[in-house]
N, C-alpha and C positions, 0 to 999 in steps of 0.2 A: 446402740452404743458403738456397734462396730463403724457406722457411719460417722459419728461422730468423732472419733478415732481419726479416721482419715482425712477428714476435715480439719483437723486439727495438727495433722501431718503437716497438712497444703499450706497453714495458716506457716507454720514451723520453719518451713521450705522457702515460704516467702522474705520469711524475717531476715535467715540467715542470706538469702540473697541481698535482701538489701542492706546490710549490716556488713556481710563480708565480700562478695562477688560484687556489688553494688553495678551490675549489668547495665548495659544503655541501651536503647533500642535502635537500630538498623534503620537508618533513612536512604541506604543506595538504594536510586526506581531499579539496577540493572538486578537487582535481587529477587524484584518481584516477575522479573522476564521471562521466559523458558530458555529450556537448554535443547540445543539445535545436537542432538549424537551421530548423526551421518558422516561428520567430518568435524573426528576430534581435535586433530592438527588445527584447525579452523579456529576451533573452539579457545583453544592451546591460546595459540595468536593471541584472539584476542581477548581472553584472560590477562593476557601478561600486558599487551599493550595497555590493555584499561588498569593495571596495578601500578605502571609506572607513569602514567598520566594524572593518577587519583592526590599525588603530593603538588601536579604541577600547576601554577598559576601567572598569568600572563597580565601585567599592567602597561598599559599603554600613556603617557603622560602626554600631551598635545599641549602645543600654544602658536601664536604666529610667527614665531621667528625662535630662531635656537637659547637665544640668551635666555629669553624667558619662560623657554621649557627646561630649560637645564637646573632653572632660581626651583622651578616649581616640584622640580624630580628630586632636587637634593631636600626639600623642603621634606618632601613627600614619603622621605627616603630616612627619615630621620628617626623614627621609633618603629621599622619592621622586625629588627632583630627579635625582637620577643616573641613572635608566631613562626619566625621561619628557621628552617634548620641551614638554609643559606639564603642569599639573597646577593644577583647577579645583574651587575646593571655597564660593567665595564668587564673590558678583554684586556689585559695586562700587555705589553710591547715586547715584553720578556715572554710570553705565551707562545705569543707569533714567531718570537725566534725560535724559540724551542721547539715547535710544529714543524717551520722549515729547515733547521737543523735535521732532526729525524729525518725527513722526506728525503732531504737532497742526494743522502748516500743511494738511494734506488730511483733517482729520477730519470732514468735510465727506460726506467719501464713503465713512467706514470706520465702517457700523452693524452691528450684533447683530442677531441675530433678535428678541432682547428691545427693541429700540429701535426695529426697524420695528415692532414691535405697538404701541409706546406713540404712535409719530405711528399707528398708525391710529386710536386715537382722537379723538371731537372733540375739539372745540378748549376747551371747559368742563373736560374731563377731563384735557390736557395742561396747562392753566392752572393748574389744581390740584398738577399734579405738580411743575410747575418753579417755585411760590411753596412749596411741600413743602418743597423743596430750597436753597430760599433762604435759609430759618429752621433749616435744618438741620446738624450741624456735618460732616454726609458729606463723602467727599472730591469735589474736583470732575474727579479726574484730573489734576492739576494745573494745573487752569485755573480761570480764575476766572468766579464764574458770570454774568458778563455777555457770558461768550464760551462759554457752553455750560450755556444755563440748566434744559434736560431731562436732562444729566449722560448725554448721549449714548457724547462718547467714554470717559468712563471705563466707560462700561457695554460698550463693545467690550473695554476695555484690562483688564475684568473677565474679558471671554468668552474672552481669548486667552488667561489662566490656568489657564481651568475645564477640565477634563479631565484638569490634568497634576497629576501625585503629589507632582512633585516643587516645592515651592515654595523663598521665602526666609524666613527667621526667625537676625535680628540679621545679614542680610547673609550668610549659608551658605546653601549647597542643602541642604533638609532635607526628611525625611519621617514623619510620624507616623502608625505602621499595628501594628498586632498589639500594642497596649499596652506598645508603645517607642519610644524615640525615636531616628532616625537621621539622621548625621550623610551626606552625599553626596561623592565624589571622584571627579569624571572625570580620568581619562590620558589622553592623546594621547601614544603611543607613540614616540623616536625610530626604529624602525627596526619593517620588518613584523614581523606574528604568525608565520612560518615562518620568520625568520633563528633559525639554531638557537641561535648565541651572544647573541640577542637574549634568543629563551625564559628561557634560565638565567641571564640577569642578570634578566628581571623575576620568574619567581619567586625567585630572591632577596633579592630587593628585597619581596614581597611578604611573605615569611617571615620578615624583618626588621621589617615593619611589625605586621606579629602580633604579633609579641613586645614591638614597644615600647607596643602599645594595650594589649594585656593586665597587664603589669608597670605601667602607667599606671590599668588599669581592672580590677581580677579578672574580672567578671561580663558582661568587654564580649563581643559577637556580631559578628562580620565578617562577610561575605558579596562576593564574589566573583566578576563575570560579565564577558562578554568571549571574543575568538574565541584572543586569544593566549595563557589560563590552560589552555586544552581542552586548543590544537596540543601546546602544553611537554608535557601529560601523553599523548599519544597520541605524540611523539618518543620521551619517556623510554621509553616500552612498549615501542616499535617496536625501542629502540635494545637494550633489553634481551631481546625475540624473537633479533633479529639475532646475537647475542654465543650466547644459548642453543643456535640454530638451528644456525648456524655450526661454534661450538665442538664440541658433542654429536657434530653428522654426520661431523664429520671424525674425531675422536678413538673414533665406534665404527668407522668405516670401515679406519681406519688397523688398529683392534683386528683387524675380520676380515682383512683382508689377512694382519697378521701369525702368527694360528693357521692359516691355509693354506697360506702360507709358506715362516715360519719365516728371509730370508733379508734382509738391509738391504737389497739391492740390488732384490729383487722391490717390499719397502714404496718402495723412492724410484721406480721405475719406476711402481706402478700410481697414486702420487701427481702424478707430472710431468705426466698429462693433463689432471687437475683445476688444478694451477696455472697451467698454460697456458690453459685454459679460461676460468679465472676472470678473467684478466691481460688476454685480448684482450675478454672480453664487456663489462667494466666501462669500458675504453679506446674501443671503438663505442658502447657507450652514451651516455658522456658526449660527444661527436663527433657523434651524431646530435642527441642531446635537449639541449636549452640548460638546463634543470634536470632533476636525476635524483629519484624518490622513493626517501623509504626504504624503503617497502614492498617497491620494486622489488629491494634490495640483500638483505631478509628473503627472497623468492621466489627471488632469487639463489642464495640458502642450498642451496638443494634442489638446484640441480645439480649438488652434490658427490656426492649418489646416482646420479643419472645419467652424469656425466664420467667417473669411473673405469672404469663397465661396459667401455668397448671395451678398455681396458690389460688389465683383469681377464679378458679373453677369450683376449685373447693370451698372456699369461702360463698360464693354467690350461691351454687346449688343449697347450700344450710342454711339460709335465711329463715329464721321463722321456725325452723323445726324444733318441732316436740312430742316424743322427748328427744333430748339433744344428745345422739349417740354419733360421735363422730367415728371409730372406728366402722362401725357399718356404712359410713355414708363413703369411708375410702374405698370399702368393698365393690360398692356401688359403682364408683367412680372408676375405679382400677381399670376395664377394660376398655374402656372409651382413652383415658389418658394414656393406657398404653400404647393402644394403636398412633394416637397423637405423637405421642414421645418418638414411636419407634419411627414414622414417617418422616418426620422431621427430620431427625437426627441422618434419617438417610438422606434425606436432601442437603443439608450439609456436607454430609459425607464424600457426596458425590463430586463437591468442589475438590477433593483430591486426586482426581481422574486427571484432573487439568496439571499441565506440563509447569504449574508458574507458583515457583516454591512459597511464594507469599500467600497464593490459594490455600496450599497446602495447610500452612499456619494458621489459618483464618478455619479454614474446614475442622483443625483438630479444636483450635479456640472454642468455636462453637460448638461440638459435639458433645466436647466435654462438659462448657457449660451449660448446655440442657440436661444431660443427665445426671449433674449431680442437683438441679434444680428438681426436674422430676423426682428424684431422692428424695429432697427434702421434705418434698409434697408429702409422698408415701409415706415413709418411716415416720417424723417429727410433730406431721402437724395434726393424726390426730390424739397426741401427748400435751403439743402446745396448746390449741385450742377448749379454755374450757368450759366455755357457753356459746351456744347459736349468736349466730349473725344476728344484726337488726337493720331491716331494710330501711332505705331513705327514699325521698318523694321523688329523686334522680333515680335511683336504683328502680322504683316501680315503672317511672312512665319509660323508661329504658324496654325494660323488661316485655311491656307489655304491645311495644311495636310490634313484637311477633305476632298479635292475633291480626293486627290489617294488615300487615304485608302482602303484598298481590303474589300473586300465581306467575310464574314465566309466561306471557302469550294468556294470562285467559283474565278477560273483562277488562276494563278499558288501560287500568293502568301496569295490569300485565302486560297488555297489548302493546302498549307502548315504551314498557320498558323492552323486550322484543324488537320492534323497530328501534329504538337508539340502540340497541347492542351492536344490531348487525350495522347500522350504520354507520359506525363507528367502528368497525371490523372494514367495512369496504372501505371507507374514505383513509384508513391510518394505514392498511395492510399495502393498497394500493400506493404509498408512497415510499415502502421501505426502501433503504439502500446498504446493502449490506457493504461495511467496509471493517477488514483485515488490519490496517496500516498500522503498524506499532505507531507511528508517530503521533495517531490520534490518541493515544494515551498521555501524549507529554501534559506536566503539569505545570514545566517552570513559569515564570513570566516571562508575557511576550519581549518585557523590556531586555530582561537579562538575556532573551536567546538570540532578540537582535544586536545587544552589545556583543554579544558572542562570537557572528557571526563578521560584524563588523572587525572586531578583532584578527579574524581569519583573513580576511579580506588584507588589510594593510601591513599587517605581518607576513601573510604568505604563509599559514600557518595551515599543516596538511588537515583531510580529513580522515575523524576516528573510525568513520561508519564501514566506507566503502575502498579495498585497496585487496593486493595481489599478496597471497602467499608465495612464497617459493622454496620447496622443499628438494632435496637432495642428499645421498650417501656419503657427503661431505661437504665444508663449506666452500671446497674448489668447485663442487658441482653446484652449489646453490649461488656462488657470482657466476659461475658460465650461462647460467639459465637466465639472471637477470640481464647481462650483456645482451643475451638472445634477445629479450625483451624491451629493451631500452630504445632500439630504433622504429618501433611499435606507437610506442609511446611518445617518441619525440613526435611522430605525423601526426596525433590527437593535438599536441602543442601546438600545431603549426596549423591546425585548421579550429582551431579555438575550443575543441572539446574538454581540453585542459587549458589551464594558467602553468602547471609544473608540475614536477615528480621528485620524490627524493629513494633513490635506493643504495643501498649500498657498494655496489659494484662499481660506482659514479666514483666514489670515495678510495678504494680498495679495488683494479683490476682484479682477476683473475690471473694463477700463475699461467695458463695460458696466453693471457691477453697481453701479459707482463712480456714472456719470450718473443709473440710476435711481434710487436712494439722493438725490443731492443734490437731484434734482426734487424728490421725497415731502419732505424737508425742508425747501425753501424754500416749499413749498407749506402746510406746517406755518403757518411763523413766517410765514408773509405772511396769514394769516388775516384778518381783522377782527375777530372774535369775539378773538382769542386776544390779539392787540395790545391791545383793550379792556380786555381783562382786568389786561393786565400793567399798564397804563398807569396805570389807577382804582386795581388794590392798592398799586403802589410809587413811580407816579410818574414811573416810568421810561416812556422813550420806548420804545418795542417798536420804532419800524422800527430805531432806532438797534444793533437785536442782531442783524438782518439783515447787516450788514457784515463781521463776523468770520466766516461761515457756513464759509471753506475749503473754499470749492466745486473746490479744482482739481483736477484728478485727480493719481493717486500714480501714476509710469511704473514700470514692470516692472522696467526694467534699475537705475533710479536706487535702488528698493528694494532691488534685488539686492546692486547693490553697498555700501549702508552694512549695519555692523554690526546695525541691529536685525535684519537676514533671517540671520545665521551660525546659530543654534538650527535653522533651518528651511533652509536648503542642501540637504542632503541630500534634501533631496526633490523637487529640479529633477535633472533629468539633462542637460539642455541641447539640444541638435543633435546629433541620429542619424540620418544620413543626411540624408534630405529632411526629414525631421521634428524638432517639439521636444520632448520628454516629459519627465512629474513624473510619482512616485509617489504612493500614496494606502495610507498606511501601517496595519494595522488592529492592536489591543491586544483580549487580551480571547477568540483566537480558541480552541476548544477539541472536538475531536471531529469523524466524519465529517458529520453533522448539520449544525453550523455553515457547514461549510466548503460543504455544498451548498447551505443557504439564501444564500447570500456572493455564490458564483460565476455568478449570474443578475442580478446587480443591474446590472450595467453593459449588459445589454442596452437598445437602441435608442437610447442614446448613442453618436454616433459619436465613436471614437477611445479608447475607455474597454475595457481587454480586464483579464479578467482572471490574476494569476499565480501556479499552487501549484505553486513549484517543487521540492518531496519530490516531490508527483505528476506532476508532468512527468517526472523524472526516472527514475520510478518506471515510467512507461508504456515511454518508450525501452529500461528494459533488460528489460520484457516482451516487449517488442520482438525485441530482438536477441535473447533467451532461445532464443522461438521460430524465429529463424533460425539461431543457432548451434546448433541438437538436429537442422534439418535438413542443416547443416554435415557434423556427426557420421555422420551415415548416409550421405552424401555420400563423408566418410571411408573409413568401412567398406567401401563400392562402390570408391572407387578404391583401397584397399589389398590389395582380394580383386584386381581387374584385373592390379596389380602386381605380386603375388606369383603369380597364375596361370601368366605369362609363364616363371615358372622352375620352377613345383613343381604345374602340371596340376592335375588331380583331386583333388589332395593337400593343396592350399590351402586347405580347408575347416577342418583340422587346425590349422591356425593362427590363424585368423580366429572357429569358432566359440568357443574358450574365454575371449578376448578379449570377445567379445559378453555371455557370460554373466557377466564378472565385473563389464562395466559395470553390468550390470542389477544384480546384487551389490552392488555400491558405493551405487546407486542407494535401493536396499531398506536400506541400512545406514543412510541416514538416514532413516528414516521410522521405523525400530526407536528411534535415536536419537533422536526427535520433533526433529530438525533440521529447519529448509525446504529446498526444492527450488527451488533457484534459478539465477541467471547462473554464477556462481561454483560449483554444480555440474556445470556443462554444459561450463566449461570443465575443470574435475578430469578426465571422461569424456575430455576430447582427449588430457593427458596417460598416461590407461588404455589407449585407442587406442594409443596409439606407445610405450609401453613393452610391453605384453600381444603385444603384435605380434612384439616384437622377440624376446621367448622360444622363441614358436612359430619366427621362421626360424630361429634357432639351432639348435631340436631338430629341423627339417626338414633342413638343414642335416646332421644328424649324428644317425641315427636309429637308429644301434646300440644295441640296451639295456645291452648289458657294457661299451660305453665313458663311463666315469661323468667326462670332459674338460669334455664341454660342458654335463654336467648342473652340476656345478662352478660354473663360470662363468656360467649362468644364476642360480644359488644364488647366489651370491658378487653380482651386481647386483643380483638383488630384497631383499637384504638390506640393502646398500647404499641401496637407494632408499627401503625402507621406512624407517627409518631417519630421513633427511630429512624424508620426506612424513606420516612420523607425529608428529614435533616440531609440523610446520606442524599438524598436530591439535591440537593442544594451546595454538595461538594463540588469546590474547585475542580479537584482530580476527574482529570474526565473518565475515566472508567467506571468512579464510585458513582459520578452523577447520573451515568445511563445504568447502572445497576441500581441505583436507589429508587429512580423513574421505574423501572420495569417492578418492583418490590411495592410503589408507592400505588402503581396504578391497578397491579393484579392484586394487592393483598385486599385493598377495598374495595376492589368489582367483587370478589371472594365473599366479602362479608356481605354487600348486596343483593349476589345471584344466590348463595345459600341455602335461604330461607324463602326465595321464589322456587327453586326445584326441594324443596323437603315437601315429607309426606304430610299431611291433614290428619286430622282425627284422633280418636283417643286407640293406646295400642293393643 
């Protein structure tokens, strides 16, 4: 009753969830990632950078000639308002003035590299230039050239362009690259890239724009980039695993129960542990986790293979008996399944060792639903049950495998089950290749991460992964530090390491950078020589140009807060902790090569670190690889301990065919040129605690002519395989070399078994 009780909690807990919370589930992959704690500042970064890129999305419109990219963008352009909370496709002329207005009072201290070269020349050579300029109809930046007769700041307001792809033409962001013309549309998202009902309204809204540019333009090219296009097609996937997963496992599970059978009442019995199961793990889940992943509901999947095992135990061992006493037959049962239960559950468990919070979810998911599954067994069924089993002619010849089953190694087809083991240990083990690379987890489509990339490419559009923090006791110390750094970076430009960089110091000198600048400049125009000059060709009084110079420095904060810095935000992070830090964004990056020329540059700059975080992330689950494999033996150790305690000398019988089918599992991907990774080491936990649980079973009941328990070991690994061979068959690559290693150890398990159990009556 008291179980029932809580079950009924769970049921309670759900409703109200879906009735008032009405929760979504988490489709960000960066969810299920680890967290890198050595460098929280790091962390910090890119936290923030990844939250403010999660609303951003980047449409590229293409056609051959301008008119009819512009038919196709306005086309295109014509029903976004309803997904986005802006939508930016032109710079206003009133913008621009406004931007230069602001600047020109301190343009005094805001020079080019091209502008300190030209005051380094003398004063013969500048005199030249700024009567050039006089006669000339260039523009003057918007100034007039008695208030900026070297054409200084327009030569800044030049440099702040240069690099970027994207410019303006007739007032649009546009871009001309690959001998076409593109039109530009930034989104700013209402709501993030993981609200699921978000997804499906912006790809709808996208698919709608398609269609209205195309019927606008035959021949127009779209393009595509953004974190919220990915998540939508990594949910849809997910959402579509989960329904296959799901449906498939139950629907064969259900099938084999009922050829063994044969009775409604055994199908709703060996089913009631699974729905229980499922009921209370999904109800602790959400209870613990403030958002659940979907992966973690896909991985949920699989416990329909394992939930049933203990009803299916119970059920199969009662076949036939009389009299039909089921509480004695749970007594019976009790210590076998508990060992079962307990194994398992630790193998599970163990998935929370792992650094990758979607494990996490997944480890309590499953814990929980085996034990209130085991529950059900215990307490309920035997209330529920109120007459024996009745065996079927499936059920029998099942059963009765177990009296020819060979021997490991002894008579011919021992023997040769023996040689294929190990040969298949040499040929699979010999070609493993262990690899770390978070990258090989990605699940988007190739399509979307080539438009992706393309997008970066013609845009000039930095990368998320890999770039410089720059921390400092102030924001005057975090622009001095990137100045330090920007002539670093320009030499990687100049030798092709980079295509560009964007930092902020580019934007915003430093107030030191500011006062050296206005020195070298008044130092210019105070000349004698240069005054002479001006004075003799036009007449003009030269000191009288000295007055306009906008010697005054430009504050941090004051820049901050007007409009001209919103393009460039993103690349202040603020106050972190004790510290202030910006990034230092790179374009352009490409190969292990680059990336190791890159990550020395900020050396003996203090406060300049660098961040590749694929390879951070990459290191950590090397990391933990390696401790979860010695977890595993760890395993092995305390579950020979365990089972010693009850079955002596005999324990061996259990534990090694389990060992051998990890190594199985193991070699199945190396046959399969899969990598050997995190996500195999965790498969292995699962092998561990199912593989186990065969062996106590047939330890448990080593009669060879009682084919009950062979049964019911049948009847689970089928079940499980089942599950864990759908999850084969996932997309996501992680799941599919975790479902391979699951697929291949749990059924060498059921095979090697019952070749190392003991003979004879007990």
């Amino acid at each position: 009753m008291l179980w029932l009780l809580l079950v009924l909690a769970a049921c309670a807990h759900l409703a109200w969830l879906g009735v008032v919370e009405r929760p979504r589930p988490d489709s960000d992959v960066m969810a299920l990632l680890p967290q890198d704690d050595r460098d929280p500042v790091a962390e910090a970064a890119f936290a923030r950078m990844a939250a403010s890129a999660e609303r951003r999305v980047v449409v590229m419109i293409g056609a051959a000639n301008a008119a009819a990219a512009r038919k196709a963008a306005d086309a295109y352009l014509a029903g976004l308002a309803g997904v986005a909370a802006e939508v930016r496709h032109r710079v206003d002329g009133g913008d621009l003035a406004a931007w230069r207005g602001f600047l020109a009072p301190y343009r005094g201290g805001l020079l080019s590299e091209q502008g300190r070269a030209l005051l380094a020349l003398n004063a013969d050579q500048r005199a030249d230039h700024a009567l050039a300029r006089l006669y000339s109809p260039a523009s003057g930046g918007g100034l007039a050239w008695r208030e900026d007769p070297l054409g200084l700041f327009a030569d800044w307001l030049m440099d702040q362009a240069s690099g970027q792809r994207v410019r303006t033409v007739d007032g649009r962001l546009w871009v001309s690259a690959e001998g076409r013309e593109w039109a530009v549309v930034l989104l700013n998202l209402k709501d993030g890239a993981f609200s699921l009902d978000a997804q499906q309204a912006l790809v709808d809204h996208l698919d709608a724009g398609r269609r209205r540019a195309r019927a606008a333009q035959a021949d127009v090219e779209i393009l595509t980039a953004g974190i919220a296009p990915i998540a939508a097609a990594v949910a849809a996937e997910a959402r579509n695993e989960f329904s296959a997963i799901g449906i498939g496992s139950t629907l064969g599970v259900i099938l084999l129960v009922f050829l063994v059978f044969r009775r409604p009442g055994a199908l709703v019995l060996s089913v009631l542990p699974l729905l229980v199961g499922t009921l209370c793990a999904v109800s602790a889940t959400w209870l613990v986790f403030e958002r659940v992943h979907v992966l973690t509901l896909v991985f949920g999947a699989s416990l329909i293979g394992v939930g049933v095992d203990y009803g299916v135990h119970f059920l199969a061992s009662g076949i036939g008996e009389q009299p039909f006493d089921p509480k004695r037959r749970r007594d019976q049962l009790n210590p076998g399944l508990w060992l079962a239960m307990v194994t398992t559950v630790l193998a599970y468990v163990a998935l929370a060792l792992a650094p990758f919070p979607g494990l996490r979810q997944m480890a309590l998911f499953s814990g929980c639903g085996l034990v209130a599954a085991w529950l059900t067994v215990m307490l309920w069924f035997p209330y529920l049950q109120r007459r024996a089993t009745h065996g079927t002619g499936v059920g029998e010849w099942m059963g009765h495998l177990r009296a020819i089953w060979p021997s490991f190694g002894r008579g011919k087809l021992g023997g040769l089950m023996m040689l294929i083991t190990f040969a298949v240990l040499a040929a699979g083990l010999a070609r493993i290749e262990v690899q770390d690379d978070v990258r090989a987890l990605q699940s988007a489509p190739a399509a979307l991460l080539a438009e992706q990339m393309r997008v970066a490419t013609l845009a000039g559009v930095p990368s998320p992964a890999q770039f410089f923090v720059v921390q400092g006791a102030s924001p005057e110390a975090v622009l001095q530090a990137q100045e330090a750094l920007a002539p670093r970076l320009a030499a990687r430009v100049a030798d092709g390491t980079l295509s560009g960089y964007e930092l902020l110091a580019r934007h915003i000198p430093s107030a030191a950078r500011q006062a050296a600048d206005c020195a070298m400049l008044k130092a210019a125009y105070e000349a004698p020589v240069w005054r002479a000059r001006i004075a003799d060709t036009t007449g003009i009084d030269a000191a009288s140009l000295s007055s306009p110079l906008a010697c005054k420095p430009l504050a941090f904060d004051a820049w901050l807060a007007n409009a001209v810095s919103e393009p460039f935000r993103s690349l202040w992070l603020g106050r972190i902790g004790e510290q202030y830090a910006g990034v230092v964004l790179l374009k352009g990056v490409h190969g292990a090569a680059a990336l190791g020329r890159l990550q020395s540059l900020g050396e003996g700059i203090p406060g300049v670190s660098w961040v590749d975080k694929p390879g951070r992330i990459s290191s950590v689950i090397a990391r933990y690889r390696g401790l979860m494999s010695g977890v595993i033996v760890l395993g092995y150790l305390a579950s020979f301990w365990l089972l010693w305690r009850r079955y002596g000398r005999e324990t061996w019988r259990a534990v090694v065919p389990t060992l051998l089918a990890s190594l199985l599992a193991a070699a199945a991907l190396g046959i399969a040129g899969l990598p050997f990774q995190l996500f195999a080491v965790l498969g292995l936990f699962i092998v561990l605690g199912m593989g186990i649980d065969y062996g106590i079973f047939l330890l448990e009941h080593p009669r060879s002519d009682d084919g009950k328990p062979w049964l019911a070991v049948t009847l689970s690994a089928f079940s499980t395989l089942l599950s864990f061979g759908l999850l084969a068959l996932s997309h996501t690559p992680a799941l599919r070399v975790f479902g391979l290693v699951c697929l291949v150890g749990v059924g060498s398990s059921w095979l090697l078994a019952p070749a190392f159990a003991r003979r004879g009556v007990q």
